[in-house]
TILO-980986 format. One line per 4 residues: number of its first residue (from 1); their letters; for each residue y, z, x of N, C-alpha, C, O. Coordinates in steps of 0.05 Angstrom, whole numbers. Last residue first. Example, Ala and Ser with C-alpha at 12.3 -4.5 7.8 and 13.67 -1.06 7.14 Angstrom:
2> sa> -45:142:257:-21:143:273:1:157:258:23:161:268  -114:156:264:-90:156:246:-66:156:264:-66:169:285
# end
This chain:
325> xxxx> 944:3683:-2857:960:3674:-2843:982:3699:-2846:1004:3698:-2834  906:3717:-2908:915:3690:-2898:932:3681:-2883:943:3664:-2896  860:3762:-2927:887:3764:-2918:888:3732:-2901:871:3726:-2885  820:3780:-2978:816:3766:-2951:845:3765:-2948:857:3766:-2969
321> xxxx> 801:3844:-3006:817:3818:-3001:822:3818:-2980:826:3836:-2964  771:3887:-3052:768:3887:-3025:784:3845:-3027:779:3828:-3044  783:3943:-3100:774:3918:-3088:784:3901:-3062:807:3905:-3054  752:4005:-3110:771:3981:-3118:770:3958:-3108:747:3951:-3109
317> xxxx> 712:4030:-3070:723:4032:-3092:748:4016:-3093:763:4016:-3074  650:3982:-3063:678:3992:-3055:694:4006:-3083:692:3998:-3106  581:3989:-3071:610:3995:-3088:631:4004:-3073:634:4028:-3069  542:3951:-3034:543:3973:-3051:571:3969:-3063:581:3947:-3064
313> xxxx> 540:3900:-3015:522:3920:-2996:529:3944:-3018:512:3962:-3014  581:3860:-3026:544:3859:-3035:530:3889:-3027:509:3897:-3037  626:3873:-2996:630:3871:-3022:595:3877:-3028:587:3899:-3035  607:3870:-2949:617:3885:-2960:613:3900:-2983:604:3922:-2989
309> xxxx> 600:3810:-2939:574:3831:-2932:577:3853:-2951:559:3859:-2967  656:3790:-2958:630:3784:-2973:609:3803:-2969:598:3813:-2989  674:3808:-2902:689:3822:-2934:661:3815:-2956:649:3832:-2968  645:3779:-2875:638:3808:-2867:655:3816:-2891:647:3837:-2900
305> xxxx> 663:3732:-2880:628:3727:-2886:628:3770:-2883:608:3782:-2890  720:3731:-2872:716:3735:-2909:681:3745:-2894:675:3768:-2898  748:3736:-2818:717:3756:-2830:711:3753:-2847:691:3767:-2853  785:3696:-2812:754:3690:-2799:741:3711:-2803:718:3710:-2794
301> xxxx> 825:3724:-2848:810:3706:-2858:783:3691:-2843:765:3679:-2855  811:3794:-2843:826:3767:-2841:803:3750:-2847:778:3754:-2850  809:3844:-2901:799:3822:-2883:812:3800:-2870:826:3785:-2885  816:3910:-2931:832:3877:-2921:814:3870:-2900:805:3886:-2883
297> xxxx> 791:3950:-2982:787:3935:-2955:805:3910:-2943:801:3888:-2955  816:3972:-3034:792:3988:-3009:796:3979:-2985:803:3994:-2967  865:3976:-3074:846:3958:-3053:836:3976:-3035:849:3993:-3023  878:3974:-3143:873:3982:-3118:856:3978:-3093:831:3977:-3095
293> xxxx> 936:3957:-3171:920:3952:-3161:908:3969:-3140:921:3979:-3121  962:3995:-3227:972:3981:-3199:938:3983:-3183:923:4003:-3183  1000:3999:-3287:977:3992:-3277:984:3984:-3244:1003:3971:-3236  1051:4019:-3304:1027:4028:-3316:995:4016:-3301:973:4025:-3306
289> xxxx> 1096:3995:-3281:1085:4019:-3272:1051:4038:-3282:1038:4057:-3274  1118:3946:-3298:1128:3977:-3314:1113:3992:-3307:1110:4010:-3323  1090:3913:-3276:1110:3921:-3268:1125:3947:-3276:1140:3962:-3264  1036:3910:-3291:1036:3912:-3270:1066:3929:-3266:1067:3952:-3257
285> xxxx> 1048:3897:-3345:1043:3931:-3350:1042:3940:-3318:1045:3963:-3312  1074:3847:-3341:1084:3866:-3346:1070:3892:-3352:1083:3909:-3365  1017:3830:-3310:1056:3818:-3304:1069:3839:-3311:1078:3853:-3293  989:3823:-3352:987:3844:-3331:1012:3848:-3318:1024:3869:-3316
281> xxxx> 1017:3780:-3384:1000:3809:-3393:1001:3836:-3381:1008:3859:-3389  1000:3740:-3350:1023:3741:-3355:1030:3775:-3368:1047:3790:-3358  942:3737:-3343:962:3742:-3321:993:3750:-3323:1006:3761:-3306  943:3717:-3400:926:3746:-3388:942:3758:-3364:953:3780:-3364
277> xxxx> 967:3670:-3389:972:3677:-3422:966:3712:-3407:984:3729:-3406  941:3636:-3356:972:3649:-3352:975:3664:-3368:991:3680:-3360  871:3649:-3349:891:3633:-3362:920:3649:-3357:920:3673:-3353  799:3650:-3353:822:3654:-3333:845:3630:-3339:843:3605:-3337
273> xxxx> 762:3701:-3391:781:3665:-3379:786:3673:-3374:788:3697:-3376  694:3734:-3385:728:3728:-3385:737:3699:-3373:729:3683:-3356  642:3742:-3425:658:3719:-3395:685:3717:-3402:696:3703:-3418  614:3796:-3456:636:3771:-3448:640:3768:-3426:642:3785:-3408
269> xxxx> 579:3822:-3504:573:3803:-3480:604:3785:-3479:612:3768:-3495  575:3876:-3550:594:3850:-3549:589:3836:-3513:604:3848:-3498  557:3906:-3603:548:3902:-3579:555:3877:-3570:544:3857:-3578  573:3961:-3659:576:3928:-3645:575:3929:-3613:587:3945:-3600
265> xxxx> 520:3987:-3703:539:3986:-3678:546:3963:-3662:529:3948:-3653  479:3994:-3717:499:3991:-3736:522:4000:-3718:539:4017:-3722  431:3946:-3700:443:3970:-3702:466:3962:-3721:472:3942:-3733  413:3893:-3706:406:3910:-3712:409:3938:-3718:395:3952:-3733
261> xxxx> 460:3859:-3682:448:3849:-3714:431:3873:-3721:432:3878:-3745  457:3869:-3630:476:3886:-3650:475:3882:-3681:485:3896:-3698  414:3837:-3608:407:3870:-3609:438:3884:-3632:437:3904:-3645  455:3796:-3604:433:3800:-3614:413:3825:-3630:403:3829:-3653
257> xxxx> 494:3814:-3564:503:3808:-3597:470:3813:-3611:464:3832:-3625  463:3826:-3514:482:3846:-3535:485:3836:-3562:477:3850:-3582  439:3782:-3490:419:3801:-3507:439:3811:-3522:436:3808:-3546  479:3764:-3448:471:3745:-3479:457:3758:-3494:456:3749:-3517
253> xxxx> 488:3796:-3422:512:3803:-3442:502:3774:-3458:514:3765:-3477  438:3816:-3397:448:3837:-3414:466:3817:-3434:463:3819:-3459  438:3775:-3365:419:3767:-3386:425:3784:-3410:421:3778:-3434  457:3775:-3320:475:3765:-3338:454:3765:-3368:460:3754:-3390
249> xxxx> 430:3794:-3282:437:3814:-3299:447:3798:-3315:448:3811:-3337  396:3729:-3281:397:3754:-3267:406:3778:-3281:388:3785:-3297  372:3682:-3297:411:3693:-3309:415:3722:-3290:437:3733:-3289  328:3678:-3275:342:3662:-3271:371:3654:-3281:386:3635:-3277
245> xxxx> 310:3734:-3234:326:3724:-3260:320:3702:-3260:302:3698:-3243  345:3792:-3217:326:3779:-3206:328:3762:-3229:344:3769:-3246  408:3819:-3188:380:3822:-3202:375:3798:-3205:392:3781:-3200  469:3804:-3170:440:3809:-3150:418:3809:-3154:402:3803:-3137
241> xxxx> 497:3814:-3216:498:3784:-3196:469:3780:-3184:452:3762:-3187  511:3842:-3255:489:3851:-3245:484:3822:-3227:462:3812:-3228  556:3838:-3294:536:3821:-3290:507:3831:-3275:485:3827:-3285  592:3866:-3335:583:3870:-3305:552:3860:-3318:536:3867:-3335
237> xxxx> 606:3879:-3386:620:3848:-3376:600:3847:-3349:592:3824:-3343  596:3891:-3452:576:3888:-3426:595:3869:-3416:602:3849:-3428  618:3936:-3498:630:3916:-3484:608:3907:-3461:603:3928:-3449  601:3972:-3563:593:3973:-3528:600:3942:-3525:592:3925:-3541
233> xxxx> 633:4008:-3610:636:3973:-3591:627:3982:-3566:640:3995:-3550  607:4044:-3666:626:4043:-3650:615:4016:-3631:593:4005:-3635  579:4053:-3719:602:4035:-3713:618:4031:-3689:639:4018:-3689  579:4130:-3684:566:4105:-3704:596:4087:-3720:618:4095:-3728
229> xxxx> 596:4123:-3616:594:4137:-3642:586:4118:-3658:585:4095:-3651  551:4121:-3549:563:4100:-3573:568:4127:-3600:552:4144:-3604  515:4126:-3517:538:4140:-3517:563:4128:-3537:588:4128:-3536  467:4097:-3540:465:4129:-3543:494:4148:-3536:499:4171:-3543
225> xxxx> 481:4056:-3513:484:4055:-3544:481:4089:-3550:496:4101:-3565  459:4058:-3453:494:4050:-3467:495:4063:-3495:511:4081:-3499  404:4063:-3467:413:4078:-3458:452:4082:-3472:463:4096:-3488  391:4004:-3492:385:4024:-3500:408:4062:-3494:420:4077:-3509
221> xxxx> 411:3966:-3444:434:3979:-3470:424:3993:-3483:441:4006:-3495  405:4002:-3379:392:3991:-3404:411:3992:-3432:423:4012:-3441  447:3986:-3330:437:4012:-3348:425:3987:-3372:433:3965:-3378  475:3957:-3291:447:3971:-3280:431:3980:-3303:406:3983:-3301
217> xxxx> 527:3938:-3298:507:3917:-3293:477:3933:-3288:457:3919:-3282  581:3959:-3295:559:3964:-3272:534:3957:-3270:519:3964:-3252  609:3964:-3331:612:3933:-3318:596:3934:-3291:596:3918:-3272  625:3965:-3406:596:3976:-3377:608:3954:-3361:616:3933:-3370
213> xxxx> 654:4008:-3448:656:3988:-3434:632:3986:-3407:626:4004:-3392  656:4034:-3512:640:4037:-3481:640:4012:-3468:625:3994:-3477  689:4065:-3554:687:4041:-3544:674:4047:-3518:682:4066:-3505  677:4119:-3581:691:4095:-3593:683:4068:-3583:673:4051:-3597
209> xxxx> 636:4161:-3560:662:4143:-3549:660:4117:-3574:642:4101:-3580  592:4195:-3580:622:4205:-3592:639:4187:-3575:661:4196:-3575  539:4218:-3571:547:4194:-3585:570:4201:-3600:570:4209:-3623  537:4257:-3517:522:4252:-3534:538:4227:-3544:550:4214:-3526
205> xxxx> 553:4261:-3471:565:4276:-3482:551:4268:-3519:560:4276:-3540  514:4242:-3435:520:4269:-3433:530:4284:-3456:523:4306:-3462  504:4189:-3432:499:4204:-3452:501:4237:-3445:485:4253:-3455  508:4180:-3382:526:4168:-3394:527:4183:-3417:549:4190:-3425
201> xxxx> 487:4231:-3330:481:4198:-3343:510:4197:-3363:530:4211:-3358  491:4267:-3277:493:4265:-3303:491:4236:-3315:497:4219:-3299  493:4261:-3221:486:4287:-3229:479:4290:-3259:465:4308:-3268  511:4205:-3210:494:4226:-3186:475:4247:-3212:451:4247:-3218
197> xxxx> 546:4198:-3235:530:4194:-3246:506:4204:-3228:484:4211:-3237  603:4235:-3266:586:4233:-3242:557:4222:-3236:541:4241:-3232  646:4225:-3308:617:4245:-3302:607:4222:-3265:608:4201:-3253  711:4256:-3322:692:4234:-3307:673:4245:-3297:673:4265:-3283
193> xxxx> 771:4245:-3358:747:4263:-3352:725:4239:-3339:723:4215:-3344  813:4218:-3361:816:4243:-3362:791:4258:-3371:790:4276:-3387  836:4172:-3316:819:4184:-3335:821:4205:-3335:829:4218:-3315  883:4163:-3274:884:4171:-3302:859:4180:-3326:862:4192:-3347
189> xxxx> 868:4151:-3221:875:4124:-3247:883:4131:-3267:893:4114:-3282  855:4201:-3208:882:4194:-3204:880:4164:-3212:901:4152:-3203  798:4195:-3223:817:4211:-3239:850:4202:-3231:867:4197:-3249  782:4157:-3186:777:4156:-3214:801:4178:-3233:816:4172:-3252
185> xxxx> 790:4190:-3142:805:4162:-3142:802:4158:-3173:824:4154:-3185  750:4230:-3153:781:4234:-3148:794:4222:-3144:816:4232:-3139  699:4209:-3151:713:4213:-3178:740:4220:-3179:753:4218:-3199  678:4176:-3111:700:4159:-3120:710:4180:-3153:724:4170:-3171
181> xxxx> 627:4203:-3093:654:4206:-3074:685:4193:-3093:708:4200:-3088  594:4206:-3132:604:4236:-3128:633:4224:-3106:655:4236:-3105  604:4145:-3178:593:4161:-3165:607:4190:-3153:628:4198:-3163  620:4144:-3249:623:4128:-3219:613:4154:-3201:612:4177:-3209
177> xxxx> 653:4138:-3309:635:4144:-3298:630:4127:-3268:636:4104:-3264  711:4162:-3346:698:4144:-3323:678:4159:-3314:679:4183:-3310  741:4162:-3410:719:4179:-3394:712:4157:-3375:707:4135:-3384  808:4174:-3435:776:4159:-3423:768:4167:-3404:779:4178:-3385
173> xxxx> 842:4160:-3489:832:4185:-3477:805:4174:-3464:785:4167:-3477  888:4104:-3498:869:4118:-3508:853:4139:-3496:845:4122:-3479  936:4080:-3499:930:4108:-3512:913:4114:-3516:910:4129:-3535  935:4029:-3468:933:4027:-3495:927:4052:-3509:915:4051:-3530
169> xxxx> 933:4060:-3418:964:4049:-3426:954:4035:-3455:975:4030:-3468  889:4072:-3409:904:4088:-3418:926:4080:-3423:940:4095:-3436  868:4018:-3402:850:4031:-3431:866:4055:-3437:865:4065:-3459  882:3999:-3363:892:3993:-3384:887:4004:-3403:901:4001:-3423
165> xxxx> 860:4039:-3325:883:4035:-3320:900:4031:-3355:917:4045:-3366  802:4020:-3326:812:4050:-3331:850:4056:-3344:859:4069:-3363  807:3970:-3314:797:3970:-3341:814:4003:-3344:834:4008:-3359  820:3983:-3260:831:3966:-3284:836:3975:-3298:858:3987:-3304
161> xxxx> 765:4002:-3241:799:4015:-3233:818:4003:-3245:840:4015:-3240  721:3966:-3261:735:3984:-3279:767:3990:-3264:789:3983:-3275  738:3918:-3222:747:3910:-3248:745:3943:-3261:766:3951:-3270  714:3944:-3174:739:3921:-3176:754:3916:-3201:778:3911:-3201
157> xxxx> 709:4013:-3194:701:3984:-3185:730:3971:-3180:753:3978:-3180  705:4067:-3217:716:4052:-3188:718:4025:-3179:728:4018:-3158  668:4051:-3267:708:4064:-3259:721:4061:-3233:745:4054:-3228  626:4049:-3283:638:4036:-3263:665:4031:-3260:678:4012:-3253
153> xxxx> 640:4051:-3347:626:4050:-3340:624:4033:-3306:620:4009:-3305  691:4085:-3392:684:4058:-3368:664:4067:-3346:668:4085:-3330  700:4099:-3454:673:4110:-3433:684:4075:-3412:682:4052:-3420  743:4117:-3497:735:4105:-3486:728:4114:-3460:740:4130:-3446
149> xxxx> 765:4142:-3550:753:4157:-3533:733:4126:-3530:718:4116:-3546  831:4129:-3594:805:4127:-3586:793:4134:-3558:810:4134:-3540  894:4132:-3593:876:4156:-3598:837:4162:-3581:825:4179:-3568  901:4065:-3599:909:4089:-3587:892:4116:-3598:876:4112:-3616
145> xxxx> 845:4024:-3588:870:4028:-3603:881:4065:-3595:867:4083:-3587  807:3964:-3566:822:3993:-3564:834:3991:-3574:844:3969:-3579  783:3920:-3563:802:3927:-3585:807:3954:-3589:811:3966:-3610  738:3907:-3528:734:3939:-3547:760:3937:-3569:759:3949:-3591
141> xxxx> 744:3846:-3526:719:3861:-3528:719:3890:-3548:709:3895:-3569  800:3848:-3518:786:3831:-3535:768:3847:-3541:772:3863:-3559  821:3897:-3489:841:3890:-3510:818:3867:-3528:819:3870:-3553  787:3913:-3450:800:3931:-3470:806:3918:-3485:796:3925:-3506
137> xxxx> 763:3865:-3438:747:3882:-3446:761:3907:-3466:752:3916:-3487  813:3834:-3420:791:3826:-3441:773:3847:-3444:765:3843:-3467  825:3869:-3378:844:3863:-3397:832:3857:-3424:837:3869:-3445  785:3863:-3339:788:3889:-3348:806:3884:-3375:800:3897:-3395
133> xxxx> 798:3812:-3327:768:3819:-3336:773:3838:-3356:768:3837:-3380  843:3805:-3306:838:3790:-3328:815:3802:-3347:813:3803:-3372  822:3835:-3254:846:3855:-3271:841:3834:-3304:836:3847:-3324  791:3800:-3235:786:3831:-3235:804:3842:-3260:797:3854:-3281
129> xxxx> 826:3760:-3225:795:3760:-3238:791:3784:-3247:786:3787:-3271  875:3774:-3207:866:3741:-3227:848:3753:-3240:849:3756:-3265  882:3818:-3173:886:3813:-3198:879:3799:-3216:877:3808:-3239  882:3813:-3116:876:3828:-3127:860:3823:-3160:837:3824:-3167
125> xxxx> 937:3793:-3098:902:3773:-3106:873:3789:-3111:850:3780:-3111  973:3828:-3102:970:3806:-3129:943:3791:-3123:931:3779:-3141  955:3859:-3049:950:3866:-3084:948:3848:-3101:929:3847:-3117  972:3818:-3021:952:3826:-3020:933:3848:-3043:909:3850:-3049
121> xxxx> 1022:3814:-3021:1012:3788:-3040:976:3796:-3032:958:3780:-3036  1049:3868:-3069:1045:3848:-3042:1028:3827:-3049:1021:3821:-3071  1086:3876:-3125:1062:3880:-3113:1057:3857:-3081:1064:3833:-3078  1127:3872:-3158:1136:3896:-3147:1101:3901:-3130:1093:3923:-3124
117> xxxx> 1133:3833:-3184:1157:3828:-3158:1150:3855:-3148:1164:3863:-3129  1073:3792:-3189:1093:3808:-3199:1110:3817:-3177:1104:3811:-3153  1087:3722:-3181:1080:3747:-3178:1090:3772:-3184:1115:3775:-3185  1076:3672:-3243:1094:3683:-3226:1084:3716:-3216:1076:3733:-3232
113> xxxx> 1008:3647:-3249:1045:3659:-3263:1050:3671:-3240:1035:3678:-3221  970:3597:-3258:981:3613:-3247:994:3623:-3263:996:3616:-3287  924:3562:-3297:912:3584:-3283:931:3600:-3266:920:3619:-3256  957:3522:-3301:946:3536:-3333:935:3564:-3327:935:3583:-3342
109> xxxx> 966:3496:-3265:989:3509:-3273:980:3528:-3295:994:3547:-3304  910:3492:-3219:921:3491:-3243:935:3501:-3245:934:3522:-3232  913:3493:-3146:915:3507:-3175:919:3498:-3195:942:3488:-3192  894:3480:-3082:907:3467:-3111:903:3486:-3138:880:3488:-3146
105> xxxx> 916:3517:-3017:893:3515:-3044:909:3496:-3071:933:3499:-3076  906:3535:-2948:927:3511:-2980:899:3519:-3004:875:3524:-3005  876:3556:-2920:910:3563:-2912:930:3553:-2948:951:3559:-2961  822:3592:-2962:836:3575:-2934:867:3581:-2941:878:3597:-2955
101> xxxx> 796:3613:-3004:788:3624:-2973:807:3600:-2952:801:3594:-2929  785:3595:-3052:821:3606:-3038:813:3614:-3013:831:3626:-3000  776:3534:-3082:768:3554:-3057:797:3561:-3048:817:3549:-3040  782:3503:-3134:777:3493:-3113:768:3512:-3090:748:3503:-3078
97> xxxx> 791:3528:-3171:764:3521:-3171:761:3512:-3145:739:3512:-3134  836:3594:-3160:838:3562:-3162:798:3550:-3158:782:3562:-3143  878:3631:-3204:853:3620:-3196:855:3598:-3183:871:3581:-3190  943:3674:-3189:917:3661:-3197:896:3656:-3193:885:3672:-3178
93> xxxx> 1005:3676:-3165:986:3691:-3165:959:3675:-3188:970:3664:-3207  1072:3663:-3129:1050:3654:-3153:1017:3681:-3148:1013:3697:-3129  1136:3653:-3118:1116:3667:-3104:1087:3673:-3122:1086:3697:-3128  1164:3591:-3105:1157:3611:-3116:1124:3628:-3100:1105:3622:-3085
89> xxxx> 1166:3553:-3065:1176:3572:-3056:1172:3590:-3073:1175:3613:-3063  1186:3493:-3106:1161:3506:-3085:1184:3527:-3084:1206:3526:-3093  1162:3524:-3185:1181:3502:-3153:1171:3517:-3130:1159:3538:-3128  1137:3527:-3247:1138:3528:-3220:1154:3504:-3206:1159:3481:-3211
85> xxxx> 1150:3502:-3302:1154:3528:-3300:1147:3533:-3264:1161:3552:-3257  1105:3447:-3306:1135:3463:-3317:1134:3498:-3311:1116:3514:-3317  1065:3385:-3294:1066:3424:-3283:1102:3431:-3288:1120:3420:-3275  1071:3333:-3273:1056:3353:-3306:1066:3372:-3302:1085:3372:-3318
81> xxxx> 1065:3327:-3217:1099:3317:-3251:1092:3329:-3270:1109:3336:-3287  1057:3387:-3192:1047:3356:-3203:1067:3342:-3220:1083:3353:-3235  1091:3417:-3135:1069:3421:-3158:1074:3381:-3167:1086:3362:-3158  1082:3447:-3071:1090:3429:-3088:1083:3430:-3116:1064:3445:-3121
77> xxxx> 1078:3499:-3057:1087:3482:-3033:1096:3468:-3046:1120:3466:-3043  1088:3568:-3076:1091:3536:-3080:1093:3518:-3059:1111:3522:-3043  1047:3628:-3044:1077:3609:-3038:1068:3580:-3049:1049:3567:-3039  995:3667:-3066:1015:3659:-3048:1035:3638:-3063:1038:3635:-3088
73> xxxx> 943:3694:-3087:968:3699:-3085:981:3681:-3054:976:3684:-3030  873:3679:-3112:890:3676:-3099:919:3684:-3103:924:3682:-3127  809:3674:-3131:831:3688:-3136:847:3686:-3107:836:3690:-3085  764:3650:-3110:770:3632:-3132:793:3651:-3125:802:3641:-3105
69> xxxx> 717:3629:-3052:732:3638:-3063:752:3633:-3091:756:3609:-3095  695:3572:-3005:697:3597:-3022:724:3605:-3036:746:3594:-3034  688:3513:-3004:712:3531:-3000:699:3552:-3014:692:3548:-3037  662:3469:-3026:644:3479:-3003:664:3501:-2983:661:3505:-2958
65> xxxx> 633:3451:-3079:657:3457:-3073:651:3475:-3048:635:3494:-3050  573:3453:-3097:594:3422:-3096:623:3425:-3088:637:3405:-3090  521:3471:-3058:547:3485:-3066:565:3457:-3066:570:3442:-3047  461:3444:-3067:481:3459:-3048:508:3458:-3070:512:3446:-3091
61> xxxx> 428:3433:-3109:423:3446:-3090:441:3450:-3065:432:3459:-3044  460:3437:-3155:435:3443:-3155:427:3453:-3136:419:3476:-3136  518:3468:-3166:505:3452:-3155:486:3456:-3151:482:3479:-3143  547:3513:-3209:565:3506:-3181:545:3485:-3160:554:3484:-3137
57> xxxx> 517:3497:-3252:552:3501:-3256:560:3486:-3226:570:3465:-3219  457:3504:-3245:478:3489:-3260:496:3478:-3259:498:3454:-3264  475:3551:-3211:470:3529:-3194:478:3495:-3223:494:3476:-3221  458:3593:-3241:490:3592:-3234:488:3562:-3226:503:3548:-3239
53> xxxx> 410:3603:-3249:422:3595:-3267:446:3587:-3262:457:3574:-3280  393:3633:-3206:386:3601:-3202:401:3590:-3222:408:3567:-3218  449:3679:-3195:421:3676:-3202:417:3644:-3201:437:3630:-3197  448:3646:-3130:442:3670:-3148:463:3687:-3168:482:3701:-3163
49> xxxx> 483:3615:-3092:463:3599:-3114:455:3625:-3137:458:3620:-3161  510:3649:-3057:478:3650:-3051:459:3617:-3067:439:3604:-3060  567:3632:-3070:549:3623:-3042:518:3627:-3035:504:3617:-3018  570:3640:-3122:575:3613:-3114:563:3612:-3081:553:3592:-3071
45> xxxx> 561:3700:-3114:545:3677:-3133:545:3647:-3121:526:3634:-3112  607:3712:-3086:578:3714:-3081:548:3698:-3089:527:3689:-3078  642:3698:-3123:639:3693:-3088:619:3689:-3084:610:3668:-3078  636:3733:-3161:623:3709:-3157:624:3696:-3139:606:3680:-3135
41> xxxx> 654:3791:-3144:623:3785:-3141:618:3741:-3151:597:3728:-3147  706:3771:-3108:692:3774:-3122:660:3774:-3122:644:3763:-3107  771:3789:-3065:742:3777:-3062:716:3790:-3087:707:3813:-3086  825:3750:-3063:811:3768:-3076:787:3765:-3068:778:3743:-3063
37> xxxx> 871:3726:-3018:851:3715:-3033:831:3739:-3041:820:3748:-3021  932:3707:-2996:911:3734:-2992:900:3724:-3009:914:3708:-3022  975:3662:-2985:976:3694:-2962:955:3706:-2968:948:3720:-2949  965:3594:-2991:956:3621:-2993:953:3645:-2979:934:3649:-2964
33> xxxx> 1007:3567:-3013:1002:3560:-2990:992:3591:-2997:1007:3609:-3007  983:3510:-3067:994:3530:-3059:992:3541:-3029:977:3527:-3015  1012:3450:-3109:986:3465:-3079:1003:3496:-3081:1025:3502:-3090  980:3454:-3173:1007:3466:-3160:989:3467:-3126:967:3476:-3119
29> xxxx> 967:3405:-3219:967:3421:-3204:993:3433:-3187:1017:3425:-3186  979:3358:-3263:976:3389:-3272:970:3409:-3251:968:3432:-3260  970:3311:-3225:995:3316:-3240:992:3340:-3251:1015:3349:-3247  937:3343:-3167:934:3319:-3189:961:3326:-3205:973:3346:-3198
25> xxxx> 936:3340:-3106:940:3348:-3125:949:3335:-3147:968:3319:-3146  893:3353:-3043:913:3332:-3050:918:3345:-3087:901:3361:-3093  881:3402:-2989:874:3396:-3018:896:3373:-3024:916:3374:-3010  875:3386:-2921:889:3406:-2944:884:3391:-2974:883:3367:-2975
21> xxxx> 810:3384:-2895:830:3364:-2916:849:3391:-2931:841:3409:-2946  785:3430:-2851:775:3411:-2869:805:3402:-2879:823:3415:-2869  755:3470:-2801:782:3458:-2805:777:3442:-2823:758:3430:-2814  721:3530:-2800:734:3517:-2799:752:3495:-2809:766:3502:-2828
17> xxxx> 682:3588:-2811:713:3582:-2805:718:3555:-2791:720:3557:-2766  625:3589:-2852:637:3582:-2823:670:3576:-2831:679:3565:-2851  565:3607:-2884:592:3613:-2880:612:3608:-2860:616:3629:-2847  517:3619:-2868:521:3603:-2880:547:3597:-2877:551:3576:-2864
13> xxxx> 513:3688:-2874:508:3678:-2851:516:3643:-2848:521:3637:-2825  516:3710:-2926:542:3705:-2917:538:3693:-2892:559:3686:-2883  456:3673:-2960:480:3691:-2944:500:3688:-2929:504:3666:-2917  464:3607:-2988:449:3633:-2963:459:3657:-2967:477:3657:-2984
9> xxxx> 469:3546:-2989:465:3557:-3006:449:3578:-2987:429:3573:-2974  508:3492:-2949:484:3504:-2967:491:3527:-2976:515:3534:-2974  565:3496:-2926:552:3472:-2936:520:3480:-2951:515:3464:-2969  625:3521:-2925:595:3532:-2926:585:3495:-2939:596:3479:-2955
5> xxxx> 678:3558:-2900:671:3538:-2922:636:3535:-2911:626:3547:-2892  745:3576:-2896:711:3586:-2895:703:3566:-2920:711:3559:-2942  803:3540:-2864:778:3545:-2891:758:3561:-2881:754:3560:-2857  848:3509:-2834:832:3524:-2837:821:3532:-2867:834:3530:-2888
1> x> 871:3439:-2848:876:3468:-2852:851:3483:-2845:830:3471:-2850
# end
């Protein structure tokens, strides 16, 4: 099958279109035949090595899975004697460790669900990571509740245009912050006010959001906490991939709890899972109209190394997917 697949550790220059092993699949997998593949900031991670801390995980010194990509939508080819609830020909949406940048990918059954019926399969890959993210932040992390005045911090993103999304379908009144071109995409998400950070910081409105979600990885939590009411939940999910390190930005969301032993305000660091249980979640607020993905950029699949450039070079608003056959 075709793949982008990469044998060291670089920039997207590293990165080559060609032909490797369709994946084989163990009794809990599903192959899948993949129409569109999300493209993430860990993409990124997994192909630079950055921060050095990641390398742990994904190989010391080169990349032990040599497929990019983790979020995927497409078609059952087969699944494992383990695996209940999929047949081929379903239309699926998920993760896979293995790399969605090619034609086949193996999935865990634990990591799909069924697509939603009312999104392409270029939207549904959209979703796994991005949209899971945003899910855990409102619903674990801040435990929104209706009424409350929630701040998303990077409202255009891959994961706020989400986050925004869900934080109003849990009733609550929210403020996005994001640059001068993306506030009128921001608002037609539904926030219902949005500063500009060009012109204004976070603390504008002084210390009155309930819940402050950040996923733009740049701001000191000093800063965050000043747009905090007292007792109120700053969320850190945005990593900051690119800063310098050997956790790079990730360093914010292990400092939060820590720093919240001191205030009198909760400061919460999370790594979202990736599980059916979340996907399943979105499934239905996807379908009842309350949430819908939004994509900046499509790529075929011999450009993912130019969707990756992309993606690194600043802020698409919403999120950007590789397109598969």
């Amino acid at each position: 099958m075709k793949a982008i697949a990469q044998d060291v550790y670089g920039s997207a220059d590293v990165l080559r279109l060609r032909e490797v092993d369709r994946p084989s699949i163990g009794e809990d997998q599903v192959l899948v035949q993949v129409r569109a593949a999300g493209v993430d900031p860990g993409v990124w991670v997994c192909m630079t090595g950055r921060p050095y801390g990641a390398r742990v995980v994904f190989g010391l010194t080169r990349p032990r899975v040599a497929v990019r990509g983790r979020a995927l939508a497409g078609v059952v080819v087969s699944t494992g004697s383990g695996v209940n609830g999929f047949k081929p020909g379903d239309e699926v949406y998920g993760t896979s460790v293995g790399g969605t940048f090619a034609e086949y990918a193996a999935a865990s059954g634990r990591r799909l669900a069924l697509k939603p019926s009312n999104l392409s399969f270029e939207q549904a890959a959209a979703v796994p990571i991005s949209g899971v993210t945003a899910l855990e932040c409102v619903r674990d992390g801040g435990r929104v509740r209706p009424g409350q005045k929630v701040m998303v911090v990077g409202a255009a993103g891959g994961v706020g245009s989400f986050a925004v999304q869900i934080a109003k379908a849990s009733g609550a009144r929210v403020t996005g912050v994001c640059g001068a071109d993306k506030v009128e995409l921001v608002r037609s998400l539904g926030a219902d006010e949005v500063i500009d950070y060009t012109r204004e910081e976070v603390d504008r409105d002084g210390a009155c959001h309930d819940v402050v979600i950040d996923l733009a990885g740049c701001r000191p939590l000093r800063l965050l906490r000043r747009a905090l009411a007292p007792r109120g939940t700053l969320v850190v999910a945005g990593g900051g991939h690119d800063a310098g390190g050997l956790l790079g930005g990730y360093t914010r969301q292990l400092r939060a709890p820590f720093v919240s032993m001191f205030t009198g305000r909760h400061l919460r660091g999370l790594i979202s899972k990736e599980r059916a249980e979340e996907l399943d979640e979105l499934t239905r607020l996807i379908e009842s109209g309350a949430v819908t993905p939004v994509i900046d950029r499509t790529y075929a699949l011999a450009d993912a190394p130019d969707a990756i450039r992309y993606l690194a070079e600043g802020h698409p608003a919403g999120k950007v997917v590789v397109t598969v056959g």
